[in-house]
PyMOL Python script that loads the backbone (N, CA, C, O; Angstrom):
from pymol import cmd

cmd.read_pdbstr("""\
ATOM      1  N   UNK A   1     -19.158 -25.016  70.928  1.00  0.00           N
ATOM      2  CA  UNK A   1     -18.230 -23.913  71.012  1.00  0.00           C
ATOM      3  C   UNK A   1     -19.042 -22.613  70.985  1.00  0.00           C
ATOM      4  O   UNK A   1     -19.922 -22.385  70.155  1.00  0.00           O
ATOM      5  N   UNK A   2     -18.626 -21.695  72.070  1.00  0.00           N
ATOM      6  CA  UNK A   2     -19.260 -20.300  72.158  1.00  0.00           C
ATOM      7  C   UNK A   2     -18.624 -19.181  71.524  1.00  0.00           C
ATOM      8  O   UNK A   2     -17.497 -19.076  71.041  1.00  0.00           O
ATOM      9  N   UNK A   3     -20.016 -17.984  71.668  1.00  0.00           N
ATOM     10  CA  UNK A   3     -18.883 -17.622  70.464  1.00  0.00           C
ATOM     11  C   UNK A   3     -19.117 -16.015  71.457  1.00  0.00           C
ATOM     12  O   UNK A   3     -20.285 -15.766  71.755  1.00  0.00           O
ATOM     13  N   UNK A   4     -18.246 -15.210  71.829  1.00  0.00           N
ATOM     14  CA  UNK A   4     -18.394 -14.287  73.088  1.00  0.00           C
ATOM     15  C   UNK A   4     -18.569 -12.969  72.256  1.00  0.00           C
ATOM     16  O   UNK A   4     -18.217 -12.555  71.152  1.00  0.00           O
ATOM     17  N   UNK A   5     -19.390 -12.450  73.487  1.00  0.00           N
ATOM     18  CA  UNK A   5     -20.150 -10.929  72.678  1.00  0.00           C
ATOM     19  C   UNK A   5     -19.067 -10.155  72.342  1.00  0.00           C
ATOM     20  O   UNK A   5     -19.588  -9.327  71.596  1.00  0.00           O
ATOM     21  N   UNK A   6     -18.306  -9.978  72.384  1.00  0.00           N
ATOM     22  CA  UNK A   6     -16.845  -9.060  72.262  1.00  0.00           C
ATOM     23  C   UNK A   6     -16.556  -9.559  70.829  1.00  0.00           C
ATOM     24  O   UNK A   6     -16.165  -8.766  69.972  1.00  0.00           O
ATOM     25  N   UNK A   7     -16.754 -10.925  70.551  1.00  0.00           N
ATOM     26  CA  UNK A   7     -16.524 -11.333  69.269  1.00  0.00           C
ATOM     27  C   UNK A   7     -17.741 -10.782  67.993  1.00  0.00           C
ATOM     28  O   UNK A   7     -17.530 -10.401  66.842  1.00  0.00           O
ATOM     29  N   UNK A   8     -18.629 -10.884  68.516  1.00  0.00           N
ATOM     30  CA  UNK A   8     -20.069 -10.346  68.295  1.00  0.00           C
ATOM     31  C   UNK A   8     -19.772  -8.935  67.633  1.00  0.00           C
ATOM     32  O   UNK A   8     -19.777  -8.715  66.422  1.00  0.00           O
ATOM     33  N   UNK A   9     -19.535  -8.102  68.548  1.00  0.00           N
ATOM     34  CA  UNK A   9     -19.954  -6.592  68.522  1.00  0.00           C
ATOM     35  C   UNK A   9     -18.576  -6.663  67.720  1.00  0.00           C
ATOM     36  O   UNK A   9     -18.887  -6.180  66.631  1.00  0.00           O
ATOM     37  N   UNK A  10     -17.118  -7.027  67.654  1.00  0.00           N
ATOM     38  CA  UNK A  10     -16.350  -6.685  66.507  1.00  0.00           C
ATOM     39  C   UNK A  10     -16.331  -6.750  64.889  1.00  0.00           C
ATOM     40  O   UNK A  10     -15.887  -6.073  63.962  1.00  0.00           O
ATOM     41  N   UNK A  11     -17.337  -8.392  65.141  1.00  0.00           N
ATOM     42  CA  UNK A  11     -17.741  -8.683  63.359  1.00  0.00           C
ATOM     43  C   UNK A  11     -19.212  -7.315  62.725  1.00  0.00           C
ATOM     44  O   UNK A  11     -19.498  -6.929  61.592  1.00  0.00           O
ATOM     45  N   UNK A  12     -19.686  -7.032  63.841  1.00  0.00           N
ATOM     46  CA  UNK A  12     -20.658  -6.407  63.549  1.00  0.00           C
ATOM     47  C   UNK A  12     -20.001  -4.748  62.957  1.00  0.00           C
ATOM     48  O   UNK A  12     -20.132  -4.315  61.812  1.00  0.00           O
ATOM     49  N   UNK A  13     -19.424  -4.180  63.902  1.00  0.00           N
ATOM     50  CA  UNK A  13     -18.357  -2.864  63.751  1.00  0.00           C
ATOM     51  C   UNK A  13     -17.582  -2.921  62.338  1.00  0.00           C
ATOM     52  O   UNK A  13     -17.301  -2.005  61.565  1.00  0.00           O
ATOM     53  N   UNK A  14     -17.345  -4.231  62.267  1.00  0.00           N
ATOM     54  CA  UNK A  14     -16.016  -4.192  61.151  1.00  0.00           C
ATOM     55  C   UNK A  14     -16.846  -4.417  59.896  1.00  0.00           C
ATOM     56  O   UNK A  14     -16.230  -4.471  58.832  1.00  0.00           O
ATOM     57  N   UNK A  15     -18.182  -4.557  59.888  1.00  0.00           N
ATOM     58  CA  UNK A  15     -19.140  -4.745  58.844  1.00  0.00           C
ATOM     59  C   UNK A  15     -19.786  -3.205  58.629  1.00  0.00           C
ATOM     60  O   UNK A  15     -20.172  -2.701  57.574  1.00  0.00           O
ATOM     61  N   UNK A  16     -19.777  -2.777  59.632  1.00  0.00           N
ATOM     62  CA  UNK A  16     -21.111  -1.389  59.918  1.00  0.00           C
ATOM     63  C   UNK A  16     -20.113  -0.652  60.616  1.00  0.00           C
ATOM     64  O   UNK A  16     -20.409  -0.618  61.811  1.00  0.00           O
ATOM     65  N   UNK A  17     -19.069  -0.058  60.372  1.00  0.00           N
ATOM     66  CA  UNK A  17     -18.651   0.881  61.129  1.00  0.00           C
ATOM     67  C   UNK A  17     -19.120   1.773  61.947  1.00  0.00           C
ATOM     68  O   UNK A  17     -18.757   1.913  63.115  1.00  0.00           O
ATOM     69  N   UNK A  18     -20.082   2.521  61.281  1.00  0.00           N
ATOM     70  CA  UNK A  18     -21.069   3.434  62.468  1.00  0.00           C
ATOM     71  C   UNK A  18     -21.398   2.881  63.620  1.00  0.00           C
ATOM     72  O   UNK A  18     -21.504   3.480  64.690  1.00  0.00           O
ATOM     73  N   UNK A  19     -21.608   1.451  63.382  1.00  0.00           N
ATOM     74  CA  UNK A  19     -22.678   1.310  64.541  1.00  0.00           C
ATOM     75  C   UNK A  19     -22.824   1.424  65.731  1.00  0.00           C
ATOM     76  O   UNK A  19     -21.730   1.358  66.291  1.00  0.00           O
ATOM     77  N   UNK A  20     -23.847   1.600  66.581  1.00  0.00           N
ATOM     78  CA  UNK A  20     -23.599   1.295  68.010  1.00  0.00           C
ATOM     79  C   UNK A  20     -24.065  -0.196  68.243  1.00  0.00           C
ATOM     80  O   UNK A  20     -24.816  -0.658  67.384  1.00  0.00           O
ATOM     81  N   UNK A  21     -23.700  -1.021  69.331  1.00  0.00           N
ATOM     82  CA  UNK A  21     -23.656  -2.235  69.214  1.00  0.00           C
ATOM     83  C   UNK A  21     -23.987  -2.884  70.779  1.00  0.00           C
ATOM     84  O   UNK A  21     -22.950  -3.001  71.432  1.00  0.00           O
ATOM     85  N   UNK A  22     -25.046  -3.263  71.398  1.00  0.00           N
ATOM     86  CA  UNK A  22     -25.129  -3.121  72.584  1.00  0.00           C
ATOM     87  C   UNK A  22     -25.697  -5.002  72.562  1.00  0.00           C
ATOM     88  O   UNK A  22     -26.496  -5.479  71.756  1.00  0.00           O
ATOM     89  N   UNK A  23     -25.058  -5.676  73.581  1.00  0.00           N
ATOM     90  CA  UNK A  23     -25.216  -7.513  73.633  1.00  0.00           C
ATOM     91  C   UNK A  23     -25.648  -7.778  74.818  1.00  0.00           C
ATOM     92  O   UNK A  23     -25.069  -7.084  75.655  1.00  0.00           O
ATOM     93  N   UNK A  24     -26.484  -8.545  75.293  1.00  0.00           N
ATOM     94  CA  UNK A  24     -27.013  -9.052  76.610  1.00  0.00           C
ATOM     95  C   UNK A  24     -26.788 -10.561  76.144  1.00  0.00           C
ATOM     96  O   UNK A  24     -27.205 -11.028  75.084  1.00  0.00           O
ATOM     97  N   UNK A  25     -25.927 -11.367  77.292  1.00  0.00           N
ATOM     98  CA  UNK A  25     -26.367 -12.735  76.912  1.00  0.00           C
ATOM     99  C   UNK A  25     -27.188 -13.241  77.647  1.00  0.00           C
ATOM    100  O   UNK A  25     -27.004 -13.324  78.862  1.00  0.00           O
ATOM    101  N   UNK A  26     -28.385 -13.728  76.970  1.00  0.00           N
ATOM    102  CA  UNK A  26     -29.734 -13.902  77.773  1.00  0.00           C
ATOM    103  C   UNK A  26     -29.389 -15.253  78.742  1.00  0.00           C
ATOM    104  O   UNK A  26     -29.892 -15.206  79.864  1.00  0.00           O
ATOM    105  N   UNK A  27     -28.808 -16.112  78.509  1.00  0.00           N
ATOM    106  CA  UNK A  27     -29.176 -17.451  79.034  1.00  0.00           C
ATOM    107  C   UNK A  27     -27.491 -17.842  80.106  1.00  0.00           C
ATOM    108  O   UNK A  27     -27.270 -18.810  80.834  1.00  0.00           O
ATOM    109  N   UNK A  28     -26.440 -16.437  79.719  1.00  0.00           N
ATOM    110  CA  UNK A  28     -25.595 -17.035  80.488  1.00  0.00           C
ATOM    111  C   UNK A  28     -24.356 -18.060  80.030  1.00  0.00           C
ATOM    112  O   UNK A  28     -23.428 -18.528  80.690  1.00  0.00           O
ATOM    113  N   UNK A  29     -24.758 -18.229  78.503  1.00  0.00           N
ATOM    114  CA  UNK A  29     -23.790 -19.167  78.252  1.00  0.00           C
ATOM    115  C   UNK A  29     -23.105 -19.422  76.956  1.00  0.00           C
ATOM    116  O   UNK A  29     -22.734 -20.511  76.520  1.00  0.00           O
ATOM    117  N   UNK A  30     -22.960 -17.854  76.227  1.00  0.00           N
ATOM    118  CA  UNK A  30     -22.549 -17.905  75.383  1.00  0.00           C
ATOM    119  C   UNK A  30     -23.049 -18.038  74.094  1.00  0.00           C
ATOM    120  O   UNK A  30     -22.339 -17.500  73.244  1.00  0.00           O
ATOM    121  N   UNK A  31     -24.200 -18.669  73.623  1.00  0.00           N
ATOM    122  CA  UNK A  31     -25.117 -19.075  72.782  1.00  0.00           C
ATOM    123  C   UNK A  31     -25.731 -18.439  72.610  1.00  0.00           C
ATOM    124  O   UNK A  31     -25.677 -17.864  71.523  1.00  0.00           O
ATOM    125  N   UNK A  32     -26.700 -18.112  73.521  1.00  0.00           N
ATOM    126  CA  UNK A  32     -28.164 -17.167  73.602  1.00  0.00           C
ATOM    127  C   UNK A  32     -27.853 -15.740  73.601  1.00  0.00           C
ATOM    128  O   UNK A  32     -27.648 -15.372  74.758  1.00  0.00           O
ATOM    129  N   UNK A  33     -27.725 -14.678  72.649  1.00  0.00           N
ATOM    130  CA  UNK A  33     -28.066 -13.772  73.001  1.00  0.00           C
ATOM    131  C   UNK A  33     -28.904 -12.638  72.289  1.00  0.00           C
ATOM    132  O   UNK A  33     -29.516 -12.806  71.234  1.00  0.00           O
ATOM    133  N   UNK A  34     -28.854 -11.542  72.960  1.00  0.00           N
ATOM    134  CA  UNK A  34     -29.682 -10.394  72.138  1.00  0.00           C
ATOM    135  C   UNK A  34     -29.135  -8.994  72.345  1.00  0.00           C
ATOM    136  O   UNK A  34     -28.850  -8.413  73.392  1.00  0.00           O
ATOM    137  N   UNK A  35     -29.023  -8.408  70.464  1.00  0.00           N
ATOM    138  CA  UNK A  35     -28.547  -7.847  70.277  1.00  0.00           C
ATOM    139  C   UNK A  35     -29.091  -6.818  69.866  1.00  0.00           C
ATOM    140  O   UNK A  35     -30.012  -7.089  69.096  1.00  0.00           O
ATOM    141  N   UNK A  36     -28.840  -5.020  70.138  1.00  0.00           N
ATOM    142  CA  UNK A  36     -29.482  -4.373  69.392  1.00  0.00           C
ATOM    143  C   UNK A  36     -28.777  -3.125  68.808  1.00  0.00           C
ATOM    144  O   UNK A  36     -28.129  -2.345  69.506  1.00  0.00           O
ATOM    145  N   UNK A  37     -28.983  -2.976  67.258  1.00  0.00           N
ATOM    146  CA  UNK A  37     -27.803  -2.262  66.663  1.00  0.00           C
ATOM    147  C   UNK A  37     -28.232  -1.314  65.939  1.00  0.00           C
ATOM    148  O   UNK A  37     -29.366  -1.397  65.467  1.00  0.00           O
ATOM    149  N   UNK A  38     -27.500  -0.304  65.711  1.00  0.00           N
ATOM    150  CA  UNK A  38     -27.863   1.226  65.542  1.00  0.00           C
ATOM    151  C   UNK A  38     -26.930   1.507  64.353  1.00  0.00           C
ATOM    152  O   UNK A  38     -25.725   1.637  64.567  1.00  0.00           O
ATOM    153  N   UNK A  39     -27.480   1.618  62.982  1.00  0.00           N
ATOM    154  CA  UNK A  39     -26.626   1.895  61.853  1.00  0.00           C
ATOM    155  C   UNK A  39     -27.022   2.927  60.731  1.00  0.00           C
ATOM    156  O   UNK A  39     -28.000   2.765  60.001  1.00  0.00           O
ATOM    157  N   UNK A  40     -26.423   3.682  60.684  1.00  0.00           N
ATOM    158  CA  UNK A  40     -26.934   4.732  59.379  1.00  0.00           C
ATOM    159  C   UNK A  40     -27.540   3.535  58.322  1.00  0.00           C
ATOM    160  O   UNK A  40     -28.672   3.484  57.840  1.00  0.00           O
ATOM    161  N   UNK A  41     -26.474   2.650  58.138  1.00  0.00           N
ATOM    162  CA  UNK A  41     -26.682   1.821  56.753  1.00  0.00           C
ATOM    163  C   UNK A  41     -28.122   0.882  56.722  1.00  0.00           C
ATOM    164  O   UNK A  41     -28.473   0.310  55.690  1.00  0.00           O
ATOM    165  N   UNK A  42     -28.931   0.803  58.044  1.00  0.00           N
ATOM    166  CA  UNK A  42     -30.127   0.357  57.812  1.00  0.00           C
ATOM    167  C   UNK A  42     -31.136   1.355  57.616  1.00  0.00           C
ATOM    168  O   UNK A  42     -32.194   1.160  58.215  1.00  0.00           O
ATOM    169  N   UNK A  43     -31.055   2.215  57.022  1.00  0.00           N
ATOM    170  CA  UNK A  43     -32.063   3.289  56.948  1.00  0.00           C
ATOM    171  C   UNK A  43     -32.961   3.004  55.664  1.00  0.00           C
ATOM    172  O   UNK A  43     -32.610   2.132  54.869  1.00  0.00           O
ATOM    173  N   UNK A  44     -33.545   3.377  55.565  1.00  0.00           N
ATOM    174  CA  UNK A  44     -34.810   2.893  54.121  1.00  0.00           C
ATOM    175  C   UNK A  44     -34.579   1.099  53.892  1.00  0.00           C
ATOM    176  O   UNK A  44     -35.323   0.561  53.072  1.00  0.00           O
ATOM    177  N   UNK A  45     -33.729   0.386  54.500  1.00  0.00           N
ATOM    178  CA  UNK A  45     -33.786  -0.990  54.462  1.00  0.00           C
ATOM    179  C   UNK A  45     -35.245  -1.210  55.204  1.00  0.00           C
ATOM    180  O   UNK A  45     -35.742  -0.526  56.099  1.00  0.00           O
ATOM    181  N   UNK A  46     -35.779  -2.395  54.540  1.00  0.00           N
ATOM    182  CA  UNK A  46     -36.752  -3.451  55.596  1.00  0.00           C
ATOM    183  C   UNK A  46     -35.716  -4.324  56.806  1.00  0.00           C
ATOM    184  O   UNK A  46     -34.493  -4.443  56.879  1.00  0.00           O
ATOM    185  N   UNK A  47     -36.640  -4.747  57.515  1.00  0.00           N
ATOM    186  CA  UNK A  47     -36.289  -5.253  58.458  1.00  0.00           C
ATOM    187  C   UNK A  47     -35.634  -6.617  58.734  1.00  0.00           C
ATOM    188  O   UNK A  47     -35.050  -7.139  59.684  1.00  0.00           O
ATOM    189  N   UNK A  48     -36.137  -7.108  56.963  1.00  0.00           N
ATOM    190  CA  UNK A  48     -35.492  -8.474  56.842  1.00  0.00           C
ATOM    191  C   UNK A  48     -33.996  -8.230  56.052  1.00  0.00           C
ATOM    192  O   UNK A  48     -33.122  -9.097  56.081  1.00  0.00           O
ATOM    193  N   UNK A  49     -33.829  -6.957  55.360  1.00  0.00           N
ATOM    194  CA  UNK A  49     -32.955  -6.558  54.456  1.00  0.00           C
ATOM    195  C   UNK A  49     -31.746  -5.819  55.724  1.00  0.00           C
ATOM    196  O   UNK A  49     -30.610  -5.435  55.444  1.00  0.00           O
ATOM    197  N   UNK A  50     -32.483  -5.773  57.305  1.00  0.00           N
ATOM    198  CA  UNK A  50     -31.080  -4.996  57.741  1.00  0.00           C
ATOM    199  C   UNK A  50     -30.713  -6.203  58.392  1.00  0.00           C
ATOM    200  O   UNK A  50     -29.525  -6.502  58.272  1.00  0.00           O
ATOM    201  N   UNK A  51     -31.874  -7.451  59.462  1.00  0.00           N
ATOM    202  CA  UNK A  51     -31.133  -8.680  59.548  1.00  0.00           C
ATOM    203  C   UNK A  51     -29.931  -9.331  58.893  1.00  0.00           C
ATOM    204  O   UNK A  51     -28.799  -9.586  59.306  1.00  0.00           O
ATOM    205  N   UNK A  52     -30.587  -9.527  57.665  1.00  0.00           N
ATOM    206  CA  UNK A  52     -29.340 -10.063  56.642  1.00  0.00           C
ATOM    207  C   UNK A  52     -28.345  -9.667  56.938  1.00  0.00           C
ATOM    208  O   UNK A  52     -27.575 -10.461  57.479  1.00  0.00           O
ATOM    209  N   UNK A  53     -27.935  -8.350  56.735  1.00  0.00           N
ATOM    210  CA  UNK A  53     -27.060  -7.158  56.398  1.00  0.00           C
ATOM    211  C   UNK A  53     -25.850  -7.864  58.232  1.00  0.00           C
ATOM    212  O   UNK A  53     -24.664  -8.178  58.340  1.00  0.00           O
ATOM    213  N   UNK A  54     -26.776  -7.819  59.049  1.00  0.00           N
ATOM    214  CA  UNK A  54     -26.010  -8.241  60.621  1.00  0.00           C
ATOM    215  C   UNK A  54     -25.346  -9.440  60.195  1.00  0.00           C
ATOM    216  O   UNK A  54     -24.126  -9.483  60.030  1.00  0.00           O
ATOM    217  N   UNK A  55     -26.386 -10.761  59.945  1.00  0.00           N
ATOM    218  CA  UNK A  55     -26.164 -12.157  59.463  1.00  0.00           C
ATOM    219  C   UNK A  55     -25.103 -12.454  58.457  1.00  0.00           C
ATOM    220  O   UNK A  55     -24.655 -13.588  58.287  1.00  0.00           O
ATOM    221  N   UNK A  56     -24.636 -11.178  57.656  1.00  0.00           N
ATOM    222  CA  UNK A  56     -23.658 -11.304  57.000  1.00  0.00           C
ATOM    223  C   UNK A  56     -22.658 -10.902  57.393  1.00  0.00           C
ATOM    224  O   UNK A  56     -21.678 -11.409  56.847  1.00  0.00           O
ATOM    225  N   UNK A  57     -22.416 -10.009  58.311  1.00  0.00           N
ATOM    226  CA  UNK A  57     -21.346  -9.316  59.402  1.00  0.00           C
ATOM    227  C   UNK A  57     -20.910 -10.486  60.203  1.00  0.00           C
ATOM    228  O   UNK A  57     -19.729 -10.505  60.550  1.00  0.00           O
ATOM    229  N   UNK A  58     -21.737 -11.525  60.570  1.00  0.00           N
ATOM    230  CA  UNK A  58     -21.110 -12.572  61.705  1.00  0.00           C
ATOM    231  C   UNK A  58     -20.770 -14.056  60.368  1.00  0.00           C
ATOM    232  O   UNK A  58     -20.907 -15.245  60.658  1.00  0.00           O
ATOM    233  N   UNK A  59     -20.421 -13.647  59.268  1.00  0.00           N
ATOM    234  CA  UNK A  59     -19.335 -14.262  58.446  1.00  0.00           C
ATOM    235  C   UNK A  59     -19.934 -15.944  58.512  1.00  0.00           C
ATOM    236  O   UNK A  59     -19.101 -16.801  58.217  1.00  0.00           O
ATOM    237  N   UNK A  60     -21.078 -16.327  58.818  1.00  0.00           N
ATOM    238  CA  UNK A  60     -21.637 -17.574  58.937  1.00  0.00           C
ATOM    239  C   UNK A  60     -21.323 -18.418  60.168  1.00  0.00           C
ATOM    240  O   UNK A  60     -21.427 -19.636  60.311  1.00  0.00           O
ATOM    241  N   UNK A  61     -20.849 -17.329  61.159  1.00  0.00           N
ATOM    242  CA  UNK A  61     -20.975 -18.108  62.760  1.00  0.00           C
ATOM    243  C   UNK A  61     -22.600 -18.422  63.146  1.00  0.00           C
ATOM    244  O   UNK A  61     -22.767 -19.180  64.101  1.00  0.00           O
ATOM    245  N   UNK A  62     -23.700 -17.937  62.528  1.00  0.00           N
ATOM    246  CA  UNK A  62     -24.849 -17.848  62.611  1.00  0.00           C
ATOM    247  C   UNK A  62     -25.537 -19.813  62.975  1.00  0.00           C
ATOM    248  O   UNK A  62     -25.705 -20.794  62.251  1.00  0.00           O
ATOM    249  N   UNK A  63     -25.657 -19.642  63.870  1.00  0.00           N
ATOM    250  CA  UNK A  63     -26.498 -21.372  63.719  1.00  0.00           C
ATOM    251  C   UNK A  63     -24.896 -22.218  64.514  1.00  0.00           C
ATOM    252  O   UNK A  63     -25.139 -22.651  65.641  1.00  0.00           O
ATOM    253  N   UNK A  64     -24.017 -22.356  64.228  1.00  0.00           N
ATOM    254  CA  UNK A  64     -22.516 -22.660  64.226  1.00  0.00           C
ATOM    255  C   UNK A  64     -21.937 -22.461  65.920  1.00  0.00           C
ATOM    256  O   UNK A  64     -22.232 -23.278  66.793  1.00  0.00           O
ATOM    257  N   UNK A  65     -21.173 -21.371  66.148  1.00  0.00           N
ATOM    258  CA  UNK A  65     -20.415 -21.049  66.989  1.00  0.00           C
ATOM    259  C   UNK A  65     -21.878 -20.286  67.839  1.00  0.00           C
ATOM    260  O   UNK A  65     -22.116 -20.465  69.033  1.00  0.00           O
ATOM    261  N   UNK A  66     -22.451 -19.710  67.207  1.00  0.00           N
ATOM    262  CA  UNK A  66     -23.466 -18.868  67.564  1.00  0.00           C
ATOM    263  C   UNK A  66     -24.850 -19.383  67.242  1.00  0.00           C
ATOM    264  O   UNK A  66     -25.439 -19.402  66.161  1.00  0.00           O
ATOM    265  N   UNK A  67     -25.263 -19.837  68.558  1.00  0.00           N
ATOM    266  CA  UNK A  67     -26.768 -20.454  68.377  1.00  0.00           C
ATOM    267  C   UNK A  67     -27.915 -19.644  68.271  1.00  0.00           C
ATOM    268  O   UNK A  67     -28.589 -19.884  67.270  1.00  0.00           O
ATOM    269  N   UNK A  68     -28.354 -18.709  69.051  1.00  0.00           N
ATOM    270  CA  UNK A  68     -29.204 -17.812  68.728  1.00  0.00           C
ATOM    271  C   UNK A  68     -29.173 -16.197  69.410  1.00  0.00           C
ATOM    272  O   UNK A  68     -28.894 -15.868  70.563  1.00  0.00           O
ATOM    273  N   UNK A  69     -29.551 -15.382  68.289  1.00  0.00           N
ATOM    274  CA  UNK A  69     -29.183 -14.078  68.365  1.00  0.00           C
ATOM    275  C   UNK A  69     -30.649 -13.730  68.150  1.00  0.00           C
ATOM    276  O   UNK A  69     -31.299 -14.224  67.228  1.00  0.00           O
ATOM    277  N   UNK A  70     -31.251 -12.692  69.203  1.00  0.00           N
ATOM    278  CA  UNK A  70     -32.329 -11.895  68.497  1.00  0.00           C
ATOM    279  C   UNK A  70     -32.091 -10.607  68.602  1.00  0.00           C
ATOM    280  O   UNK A  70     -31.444 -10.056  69.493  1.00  0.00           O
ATOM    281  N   UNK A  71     -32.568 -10.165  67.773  1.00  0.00           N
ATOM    282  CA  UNK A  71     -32.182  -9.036  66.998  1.00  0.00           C
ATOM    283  C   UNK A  71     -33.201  -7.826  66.958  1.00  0.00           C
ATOM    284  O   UNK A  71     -34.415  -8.025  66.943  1.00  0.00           O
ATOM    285  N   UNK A  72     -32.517  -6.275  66.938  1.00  0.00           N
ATOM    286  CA  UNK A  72     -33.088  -5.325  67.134  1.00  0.00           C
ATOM    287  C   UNK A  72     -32.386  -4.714  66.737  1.00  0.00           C
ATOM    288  O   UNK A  72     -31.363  -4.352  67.318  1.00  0.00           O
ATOM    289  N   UNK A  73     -32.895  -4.261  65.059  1.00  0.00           N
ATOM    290  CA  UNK A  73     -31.801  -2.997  64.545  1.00  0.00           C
ATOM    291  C   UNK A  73     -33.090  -1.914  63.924  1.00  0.00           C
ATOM    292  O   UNK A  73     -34.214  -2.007  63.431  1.00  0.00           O
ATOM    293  N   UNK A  74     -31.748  -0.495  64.451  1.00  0.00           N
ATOM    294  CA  UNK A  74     -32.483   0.523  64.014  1.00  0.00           C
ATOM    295  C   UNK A  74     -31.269   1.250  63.335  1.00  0.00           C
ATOM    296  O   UNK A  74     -30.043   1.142  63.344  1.00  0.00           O
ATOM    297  N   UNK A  75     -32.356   2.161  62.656  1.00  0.00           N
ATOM    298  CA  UNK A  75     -31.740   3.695  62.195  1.00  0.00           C
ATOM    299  C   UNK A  75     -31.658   4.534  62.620  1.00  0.00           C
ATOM    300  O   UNK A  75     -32.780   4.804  63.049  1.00  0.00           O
ATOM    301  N   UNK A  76     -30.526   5.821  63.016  1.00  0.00           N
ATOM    302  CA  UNK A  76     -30.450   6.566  63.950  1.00  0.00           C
ATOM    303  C   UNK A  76     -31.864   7.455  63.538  1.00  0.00           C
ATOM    304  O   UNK A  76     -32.536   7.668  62.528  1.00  0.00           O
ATOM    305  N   UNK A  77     -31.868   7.953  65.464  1.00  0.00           N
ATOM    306  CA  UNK A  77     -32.818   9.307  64.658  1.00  0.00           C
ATOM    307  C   UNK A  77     -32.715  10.258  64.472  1.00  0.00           C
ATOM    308  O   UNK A  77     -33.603  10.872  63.880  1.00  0.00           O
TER     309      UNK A  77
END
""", "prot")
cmd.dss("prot")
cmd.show_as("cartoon", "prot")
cmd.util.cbc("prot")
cmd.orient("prot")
């Protein structure tokens, strides 16, 4: 079961309101994609501390509905 970027970029928004939220699905099929997200709230976070922060926004679809996401988050500038 796939899990569609529209679904993606809403768990992410409704976690991180600010964010900007931009999805490519790399492979075409729902599974694969890459994401890159723009949040006040990752600012002075590490990079493993703003992952999480996403990984907890997609409510444990992670691995599940959603096979792989790579990831690119920043802080505005």
């Amino acid at each position: 079961m796939a899990m569609a970027a529209e679904e993606i970029e809403r768990l992410v928004k409704e976690a991180l309101p600010d964010s900007q939220v931009v999805i490519v699905d790399l492979a075409g099929d729902g599974d694969h994609y890459a994401a890159r997200i723009t949040s006040e709230a990752f600012r002075g976070k590490s990079r493993v501390q703003q992952h999480q922060m996403v990984y907890a926004a997609l409510q444990g679809n992670m691995g599940g509905a959603l096979h792989a996401l790579k990831l690119e988050t920043l802080a505005p500038k």
